[in-house]
Z-matrix of the N, CA and C atoms (Angstrom, degrees):
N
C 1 1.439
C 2 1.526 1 108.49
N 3 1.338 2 113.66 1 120.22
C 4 1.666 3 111.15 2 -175.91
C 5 1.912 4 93.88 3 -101.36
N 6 1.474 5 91.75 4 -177.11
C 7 1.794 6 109.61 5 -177.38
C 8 1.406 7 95.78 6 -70.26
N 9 1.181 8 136.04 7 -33.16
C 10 1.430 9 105.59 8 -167.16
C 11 1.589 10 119.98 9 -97.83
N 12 1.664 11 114.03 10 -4.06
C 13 0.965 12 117.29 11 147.37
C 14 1.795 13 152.13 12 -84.80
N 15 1.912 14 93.16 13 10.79
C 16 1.486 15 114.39 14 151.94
C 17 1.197 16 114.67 15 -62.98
N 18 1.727 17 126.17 16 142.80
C 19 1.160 18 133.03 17 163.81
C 20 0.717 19 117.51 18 -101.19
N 21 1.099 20 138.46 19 -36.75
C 22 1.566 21 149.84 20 -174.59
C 23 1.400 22 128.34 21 -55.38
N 24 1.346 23 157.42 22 179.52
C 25 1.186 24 167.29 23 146.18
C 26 1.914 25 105.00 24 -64.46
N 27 1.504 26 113.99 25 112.21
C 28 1.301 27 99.44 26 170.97
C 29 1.596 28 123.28 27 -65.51
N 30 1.103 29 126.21 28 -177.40
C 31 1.775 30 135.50 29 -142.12
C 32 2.038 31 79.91 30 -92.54
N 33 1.118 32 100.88 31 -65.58
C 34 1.659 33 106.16 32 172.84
C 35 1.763 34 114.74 33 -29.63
N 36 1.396 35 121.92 34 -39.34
C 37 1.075 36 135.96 35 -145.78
C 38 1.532 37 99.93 36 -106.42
N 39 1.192 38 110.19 37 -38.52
C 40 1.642 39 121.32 38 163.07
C 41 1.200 40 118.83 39 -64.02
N 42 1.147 41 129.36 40 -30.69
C 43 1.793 42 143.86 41 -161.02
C 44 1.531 43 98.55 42 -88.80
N 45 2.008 44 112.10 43 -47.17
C 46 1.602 45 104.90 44 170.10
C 47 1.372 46 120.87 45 -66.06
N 48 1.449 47 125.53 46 -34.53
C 49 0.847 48 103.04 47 -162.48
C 50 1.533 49 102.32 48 -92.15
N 51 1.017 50 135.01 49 3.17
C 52 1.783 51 135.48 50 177.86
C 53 1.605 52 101.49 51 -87.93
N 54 1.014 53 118.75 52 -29.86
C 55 1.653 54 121.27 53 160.85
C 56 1.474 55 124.39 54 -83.05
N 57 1.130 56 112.41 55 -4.97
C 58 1.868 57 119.12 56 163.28
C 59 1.504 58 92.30 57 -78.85
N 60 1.523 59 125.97 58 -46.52
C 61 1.640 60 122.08 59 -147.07
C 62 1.632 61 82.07 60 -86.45
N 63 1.081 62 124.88 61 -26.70
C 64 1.597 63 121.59 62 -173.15
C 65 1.476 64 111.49 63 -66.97
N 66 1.454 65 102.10 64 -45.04
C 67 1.682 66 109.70 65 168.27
C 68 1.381 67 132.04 66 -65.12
N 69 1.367 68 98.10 67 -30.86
C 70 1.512 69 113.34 68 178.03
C 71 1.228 70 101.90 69 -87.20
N 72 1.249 71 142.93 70 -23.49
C 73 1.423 72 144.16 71 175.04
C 74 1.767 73 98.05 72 -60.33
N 75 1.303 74 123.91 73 -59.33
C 76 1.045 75 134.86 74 -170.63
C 77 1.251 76 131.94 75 -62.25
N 78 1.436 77 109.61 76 -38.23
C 79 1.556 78 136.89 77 139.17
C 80 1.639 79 111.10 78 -19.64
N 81 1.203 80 105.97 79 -60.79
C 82 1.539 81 111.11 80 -171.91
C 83 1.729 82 108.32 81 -87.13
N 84 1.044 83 135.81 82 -13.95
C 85 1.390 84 146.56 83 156.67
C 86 1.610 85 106.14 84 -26.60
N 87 0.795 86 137.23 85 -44.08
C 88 1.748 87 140.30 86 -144.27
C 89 1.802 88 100.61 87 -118.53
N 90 1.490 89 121.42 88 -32.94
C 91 1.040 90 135.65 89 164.66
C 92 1.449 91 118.44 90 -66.88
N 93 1.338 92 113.13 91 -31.08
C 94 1.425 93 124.89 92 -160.79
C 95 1.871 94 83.15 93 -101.83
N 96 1.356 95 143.90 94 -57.33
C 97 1.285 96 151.09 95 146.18
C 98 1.538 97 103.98 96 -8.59
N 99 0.979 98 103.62 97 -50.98
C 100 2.130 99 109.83 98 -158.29
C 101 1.500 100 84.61 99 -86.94
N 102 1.372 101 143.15 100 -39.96
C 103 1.420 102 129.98 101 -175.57
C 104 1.277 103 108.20 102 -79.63
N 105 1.350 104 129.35 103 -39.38
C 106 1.640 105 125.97 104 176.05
C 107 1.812 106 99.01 105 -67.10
N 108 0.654 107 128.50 106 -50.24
C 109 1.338 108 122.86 107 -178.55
C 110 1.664 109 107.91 108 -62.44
N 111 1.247 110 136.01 109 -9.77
C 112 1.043 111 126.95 110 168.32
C 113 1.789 112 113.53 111 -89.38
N 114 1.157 113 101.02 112 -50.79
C 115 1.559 114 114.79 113 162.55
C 116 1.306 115 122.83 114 -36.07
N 117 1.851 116 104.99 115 -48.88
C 118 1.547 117 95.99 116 163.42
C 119 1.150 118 136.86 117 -77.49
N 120 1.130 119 113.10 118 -21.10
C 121 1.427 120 119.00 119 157.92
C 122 1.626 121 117.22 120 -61.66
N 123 0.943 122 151.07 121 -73.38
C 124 0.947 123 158.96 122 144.48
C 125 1.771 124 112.34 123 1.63
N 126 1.177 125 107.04 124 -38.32
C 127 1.880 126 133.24 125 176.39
C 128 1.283 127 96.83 126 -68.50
N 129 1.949 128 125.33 127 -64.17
C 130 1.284 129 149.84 128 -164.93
C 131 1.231 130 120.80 129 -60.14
N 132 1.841 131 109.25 130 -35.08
C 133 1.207 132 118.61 131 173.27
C 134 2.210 133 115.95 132 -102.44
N 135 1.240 134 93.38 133 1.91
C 136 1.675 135 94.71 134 174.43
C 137 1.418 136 101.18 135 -93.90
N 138 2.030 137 106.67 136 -41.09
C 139 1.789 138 83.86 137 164.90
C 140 1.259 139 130.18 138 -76.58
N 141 1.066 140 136.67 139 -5.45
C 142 1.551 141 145.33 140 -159.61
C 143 1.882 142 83.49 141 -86.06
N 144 1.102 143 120.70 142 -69.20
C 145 1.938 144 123.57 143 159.71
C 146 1.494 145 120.57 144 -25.75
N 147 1.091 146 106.59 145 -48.67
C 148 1.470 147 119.30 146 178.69
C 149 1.640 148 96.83 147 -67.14
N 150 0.861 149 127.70 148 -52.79
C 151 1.374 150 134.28 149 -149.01
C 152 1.352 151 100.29 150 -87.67
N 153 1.600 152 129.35 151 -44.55
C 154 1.114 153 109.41 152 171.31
C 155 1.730 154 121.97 153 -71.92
N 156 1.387 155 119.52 154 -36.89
C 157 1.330 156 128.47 155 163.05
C 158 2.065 157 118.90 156 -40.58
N 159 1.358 158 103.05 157 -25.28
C 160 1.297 159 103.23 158 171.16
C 161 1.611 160 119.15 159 -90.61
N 162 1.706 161 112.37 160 -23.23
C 163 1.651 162 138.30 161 152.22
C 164 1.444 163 96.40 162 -20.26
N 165 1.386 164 98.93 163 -68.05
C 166 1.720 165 127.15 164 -127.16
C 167 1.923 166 87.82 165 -67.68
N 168 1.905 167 103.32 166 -58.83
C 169 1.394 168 94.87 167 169.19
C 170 0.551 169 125.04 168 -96.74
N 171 1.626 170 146.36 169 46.37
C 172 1.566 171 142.44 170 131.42
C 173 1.566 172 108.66 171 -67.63
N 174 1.197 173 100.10 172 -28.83
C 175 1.655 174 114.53 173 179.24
C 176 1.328 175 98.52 174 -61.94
N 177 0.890 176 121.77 175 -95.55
C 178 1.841 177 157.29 176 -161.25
C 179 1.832 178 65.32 177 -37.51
N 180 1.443 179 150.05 178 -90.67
C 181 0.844 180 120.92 179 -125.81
C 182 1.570 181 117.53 180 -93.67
N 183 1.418 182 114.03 181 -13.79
C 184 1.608 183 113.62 182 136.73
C 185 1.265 184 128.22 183 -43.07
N 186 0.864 185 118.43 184 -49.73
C 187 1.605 186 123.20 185 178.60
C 188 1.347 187 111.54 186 -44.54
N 189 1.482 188 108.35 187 -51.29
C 190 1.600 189 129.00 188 -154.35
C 191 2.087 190 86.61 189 -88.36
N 192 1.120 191 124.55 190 -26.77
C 193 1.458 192 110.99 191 170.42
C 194 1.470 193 122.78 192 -102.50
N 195 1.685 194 109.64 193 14.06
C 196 1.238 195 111.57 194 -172.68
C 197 1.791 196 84.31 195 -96.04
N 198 1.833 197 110.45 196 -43.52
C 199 1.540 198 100.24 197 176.89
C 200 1.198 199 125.75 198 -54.96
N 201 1.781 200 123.78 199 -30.69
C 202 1.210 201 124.38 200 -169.94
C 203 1.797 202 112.50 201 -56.59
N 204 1.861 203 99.62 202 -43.46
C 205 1.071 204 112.92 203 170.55
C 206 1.544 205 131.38 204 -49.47
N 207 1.494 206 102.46 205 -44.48
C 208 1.855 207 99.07 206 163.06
C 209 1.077 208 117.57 207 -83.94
N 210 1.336 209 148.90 208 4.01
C 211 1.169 210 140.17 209 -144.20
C 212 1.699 211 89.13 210 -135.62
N 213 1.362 212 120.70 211 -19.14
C 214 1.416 213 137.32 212 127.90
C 215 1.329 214 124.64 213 -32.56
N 216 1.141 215 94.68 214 -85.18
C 217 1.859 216 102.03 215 166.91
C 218 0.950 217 142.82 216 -35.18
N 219 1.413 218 124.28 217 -56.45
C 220 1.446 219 138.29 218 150.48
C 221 1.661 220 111.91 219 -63.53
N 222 1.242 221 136.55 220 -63.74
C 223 1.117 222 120.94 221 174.97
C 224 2.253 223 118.50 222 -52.95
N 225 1.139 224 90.37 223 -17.39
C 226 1.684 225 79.64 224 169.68
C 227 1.638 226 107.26 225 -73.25
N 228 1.410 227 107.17 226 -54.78
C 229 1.636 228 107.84 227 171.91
C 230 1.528 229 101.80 228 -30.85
N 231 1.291 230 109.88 229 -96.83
C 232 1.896 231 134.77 230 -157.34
C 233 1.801 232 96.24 231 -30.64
N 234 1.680 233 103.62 232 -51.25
C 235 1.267 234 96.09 233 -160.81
C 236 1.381 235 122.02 234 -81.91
N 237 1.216 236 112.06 235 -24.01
C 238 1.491 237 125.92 236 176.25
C 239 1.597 238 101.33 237 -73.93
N 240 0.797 239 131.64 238 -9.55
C 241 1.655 240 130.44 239 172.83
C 242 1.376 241 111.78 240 -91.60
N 243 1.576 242 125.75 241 -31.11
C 244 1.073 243 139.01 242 -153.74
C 245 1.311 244 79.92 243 -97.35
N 246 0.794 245 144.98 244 -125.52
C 247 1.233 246 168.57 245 160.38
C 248 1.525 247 119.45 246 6.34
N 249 1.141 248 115.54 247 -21.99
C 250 1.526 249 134.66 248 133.01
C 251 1.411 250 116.13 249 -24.29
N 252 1.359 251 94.84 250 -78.80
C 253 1.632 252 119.53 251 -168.75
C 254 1.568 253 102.78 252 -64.93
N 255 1.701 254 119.72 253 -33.00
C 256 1.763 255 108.12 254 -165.29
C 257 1.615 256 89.57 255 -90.90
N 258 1.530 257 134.31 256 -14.46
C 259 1.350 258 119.09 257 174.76
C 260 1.313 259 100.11 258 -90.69
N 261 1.158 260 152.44 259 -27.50
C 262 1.236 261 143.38 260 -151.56
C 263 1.846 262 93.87 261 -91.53
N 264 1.059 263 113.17 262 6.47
C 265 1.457 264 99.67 263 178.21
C 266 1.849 265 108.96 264 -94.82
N 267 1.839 266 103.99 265 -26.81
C 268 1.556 267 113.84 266 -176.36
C 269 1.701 268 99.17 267 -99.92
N 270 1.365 269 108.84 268 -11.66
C 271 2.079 270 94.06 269 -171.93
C 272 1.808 271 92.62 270 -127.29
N 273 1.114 272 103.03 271 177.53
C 274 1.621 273 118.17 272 139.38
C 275 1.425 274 131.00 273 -47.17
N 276 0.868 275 116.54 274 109.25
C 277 1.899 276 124.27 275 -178.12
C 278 1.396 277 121.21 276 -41.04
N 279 1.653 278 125.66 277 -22.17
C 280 1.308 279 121.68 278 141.32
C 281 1.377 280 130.77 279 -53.64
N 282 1.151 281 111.53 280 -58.96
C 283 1.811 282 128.08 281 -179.68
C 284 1.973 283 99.10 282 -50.16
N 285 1.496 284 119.07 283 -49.14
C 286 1.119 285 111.14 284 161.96
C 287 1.071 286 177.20 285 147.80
N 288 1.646 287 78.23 286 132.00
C 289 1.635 288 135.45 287 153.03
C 290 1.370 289 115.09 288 -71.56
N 291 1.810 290 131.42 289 -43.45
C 292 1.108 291 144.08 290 -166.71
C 293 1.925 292 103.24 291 -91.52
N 294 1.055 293 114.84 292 -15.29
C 295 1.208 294 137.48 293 -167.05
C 296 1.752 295 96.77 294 -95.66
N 297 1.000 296 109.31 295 -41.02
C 298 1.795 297 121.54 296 -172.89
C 299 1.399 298 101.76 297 -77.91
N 300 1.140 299 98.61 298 -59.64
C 301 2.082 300 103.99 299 176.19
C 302 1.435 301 113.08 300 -37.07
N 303 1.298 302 97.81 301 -83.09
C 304 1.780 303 104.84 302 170.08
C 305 1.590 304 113.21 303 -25.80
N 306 0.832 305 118.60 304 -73.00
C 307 1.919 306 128.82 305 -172.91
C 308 1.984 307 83.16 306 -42.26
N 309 0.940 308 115.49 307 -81.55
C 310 1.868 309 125.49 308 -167.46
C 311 1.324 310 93.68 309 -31.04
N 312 1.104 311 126.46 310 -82.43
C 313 1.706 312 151.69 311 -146.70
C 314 2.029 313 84.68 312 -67.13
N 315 1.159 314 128.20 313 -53.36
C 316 1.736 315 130.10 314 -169.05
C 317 2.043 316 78.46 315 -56.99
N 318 1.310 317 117.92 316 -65.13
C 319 2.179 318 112.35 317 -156.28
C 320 1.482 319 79.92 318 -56.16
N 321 1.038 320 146.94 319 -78.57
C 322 1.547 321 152.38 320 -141.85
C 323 1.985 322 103.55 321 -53.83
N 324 1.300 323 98.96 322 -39.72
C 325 1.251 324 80.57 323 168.66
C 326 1.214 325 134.36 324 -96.81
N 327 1.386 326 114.30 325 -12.67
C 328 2.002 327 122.96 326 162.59
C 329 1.267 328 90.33 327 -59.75
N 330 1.618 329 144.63 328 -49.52
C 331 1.609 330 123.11 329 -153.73
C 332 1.990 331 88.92 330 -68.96
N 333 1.232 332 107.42 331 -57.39
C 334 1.222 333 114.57 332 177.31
C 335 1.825 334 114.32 333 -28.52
N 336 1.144 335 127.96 334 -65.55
C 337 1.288 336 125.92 335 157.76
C 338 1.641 337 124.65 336 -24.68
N 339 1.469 338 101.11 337 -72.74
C 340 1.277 339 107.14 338 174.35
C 341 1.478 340 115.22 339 -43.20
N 342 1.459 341 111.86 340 -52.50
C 343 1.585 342 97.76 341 -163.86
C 344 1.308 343 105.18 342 -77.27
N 345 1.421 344 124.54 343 -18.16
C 346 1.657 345 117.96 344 166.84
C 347 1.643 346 125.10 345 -53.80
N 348 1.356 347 110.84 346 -40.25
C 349 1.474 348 141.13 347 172.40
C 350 1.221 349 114.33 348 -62.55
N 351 1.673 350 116.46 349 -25.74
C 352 1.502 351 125.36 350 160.81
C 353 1.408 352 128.53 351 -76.64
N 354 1.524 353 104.11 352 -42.30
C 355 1.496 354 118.69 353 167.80
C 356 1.672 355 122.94 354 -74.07
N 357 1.330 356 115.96 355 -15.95
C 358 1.404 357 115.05 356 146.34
C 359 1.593 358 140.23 357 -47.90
N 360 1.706 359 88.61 358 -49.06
C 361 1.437 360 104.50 359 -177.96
C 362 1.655 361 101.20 360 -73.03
N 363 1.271 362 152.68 361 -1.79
C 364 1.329 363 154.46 362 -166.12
C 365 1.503 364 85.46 363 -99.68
N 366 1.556 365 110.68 364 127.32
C 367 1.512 366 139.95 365 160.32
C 368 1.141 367 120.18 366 -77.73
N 369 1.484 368 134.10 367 90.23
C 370 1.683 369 118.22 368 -179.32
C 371 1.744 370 115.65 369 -67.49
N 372 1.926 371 99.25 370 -25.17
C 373 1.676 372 95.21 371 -171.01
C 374 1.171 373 116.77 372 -83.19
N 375 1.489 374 169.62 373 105.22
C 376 1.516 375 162.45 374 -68.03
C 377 2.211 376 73.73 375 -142.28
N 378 1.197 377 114.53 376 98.20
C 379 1.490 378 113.44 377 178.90
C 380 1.319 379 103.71 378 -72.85
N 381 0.886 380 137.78 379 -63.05
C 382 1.758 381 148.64 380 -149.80
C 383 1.341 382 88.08 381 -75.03
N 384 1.152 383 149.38 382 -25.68
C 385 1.356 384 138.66 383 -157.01
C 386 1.609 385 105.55 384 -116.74
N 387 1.489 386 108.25 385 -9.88
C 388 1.357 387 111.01 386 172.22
C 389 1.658 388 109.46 387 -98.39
N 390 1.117 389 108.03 388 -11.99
C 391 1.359 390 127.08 389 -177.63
C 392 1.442 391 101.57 390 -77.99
N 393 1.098 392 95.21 391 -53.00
C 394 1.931 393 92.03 392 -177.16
C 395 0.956 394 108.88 393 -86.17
N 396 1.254 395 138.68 394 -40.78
C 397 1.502 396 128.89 395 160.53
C 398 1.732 397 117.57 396 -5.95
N 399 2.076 398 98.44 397 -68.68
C 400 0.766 399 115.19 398 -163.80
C 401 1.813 400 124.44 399 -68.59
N 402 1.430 401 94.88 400 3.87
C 403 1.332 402 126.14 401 -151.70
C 404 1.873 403 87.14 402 -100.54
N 405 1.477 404 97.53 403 -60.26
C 406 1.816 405 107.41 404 168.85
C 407 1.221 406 120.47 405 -47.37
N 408 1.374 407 128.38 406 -31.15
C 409 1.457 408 128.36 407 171.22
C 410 1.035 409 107.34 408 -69.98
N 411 0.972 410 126.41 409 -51.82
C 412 1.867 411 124.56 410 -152.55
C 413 1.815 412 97.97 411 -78.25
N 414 1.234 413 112.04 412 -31.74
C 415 1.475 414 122.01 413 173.19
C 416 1.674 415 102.89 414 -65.89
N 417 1.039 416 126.60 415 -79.37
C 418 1.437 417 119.93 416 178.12
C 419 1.047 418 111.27 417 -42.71
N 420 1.717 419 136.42 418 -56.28
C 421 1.577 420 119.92 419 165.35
C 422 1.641 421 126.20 420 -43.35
N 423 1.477 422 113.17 421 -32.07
C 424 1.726 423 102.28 422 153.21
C 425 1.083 424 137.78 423 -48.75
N 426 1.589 425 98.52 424 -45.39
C 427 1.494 426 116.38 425 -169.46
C 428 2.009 427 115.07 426 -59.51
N 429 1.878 428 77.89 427 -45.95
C 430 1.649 429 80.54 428 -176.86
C 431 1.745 430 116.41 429 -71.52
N 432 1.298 431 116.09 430 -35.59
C 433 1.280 432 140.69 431 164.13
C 434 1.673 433 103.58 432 -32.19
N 435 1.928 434 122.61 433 -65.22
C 436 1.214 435 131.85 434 169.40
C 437 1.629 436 118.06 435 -45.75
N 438 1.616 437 111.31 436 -54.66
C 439 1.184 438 113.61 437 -154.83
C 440 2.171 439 97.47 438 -76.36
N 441 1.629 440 112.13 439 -11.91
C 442 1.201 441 112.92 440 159.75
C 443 1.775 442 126.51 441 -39.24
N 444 1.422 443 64.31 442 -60.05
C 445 2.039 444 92.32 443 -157.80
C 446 1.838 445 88.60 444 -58.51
């Protein structure tokens, strides 16, 4: 078998060119770096959004059970007097008095409900931004996967 009846790529000739694709693989390393690093940012600042937007209604729904609470307060006064006085004309002035409480203390705890039912719906984990996050990994694992091949 002489040289010009090889077909093949010699062993020398294989070794350059798997070290061009090695270089050129590497080449794209820092490019593929500069896009994940934009992505995460981009991740960093949708949760930082997320996170204040979940602030916003933890607020809104404190707020709304800090009113239930005065609006508690004062209506136990007003109403327990009121209503005192229009039962105390058909019962005994204990019966109600004990009759007035209950009615106050039953509104105080529906507001109470509600604002619990509000603070449920508030997300502490930034979803959409963990979502894409997770979206950035699997993309950079292509990337590096590509710049292999």
């Amino acid at each position: 078998m002489t040289n010009a009846e090889t077909t093949g790529p010699t062993l020398t000739e294989m070794l350059r060119d798997r070290m061009r694709d090695i270089r050129g693989a590497a080449g794209e390393v820092p490019d593929v770096a500069a896009d994940f690093r934009q992505l995460l940012a981009g991740d960093l600042r949708l949760g930082a959004t997320e996170t204040r937007e979940a602030a916003t209604q933890a607020g809104t729904a404190a707020a709304i059970g800090g009113a239930a609470a005065v609006i508690a307060d004062i209506g136990l006064f007003f109403t327990c007097l009121t209503l005192m006085f229009v039962l105390a004309t058909a019962m005994e002035l204990w019966l109600a008095s004990l009759l007035t409480t209950l009615i106050v203390f039953a509104a105080a705890f529906i507001a109470y409900r509600i604002a619990v039912s509000r603070f449920k719906r508030v997300r502490a984990m930034p979803q959409r931004a963990m979502h894409s996050l997770g979206k950035d990994l699997s993309w950079l694992k292509t990337q590096l996967k590509l710049s292999e091949n």
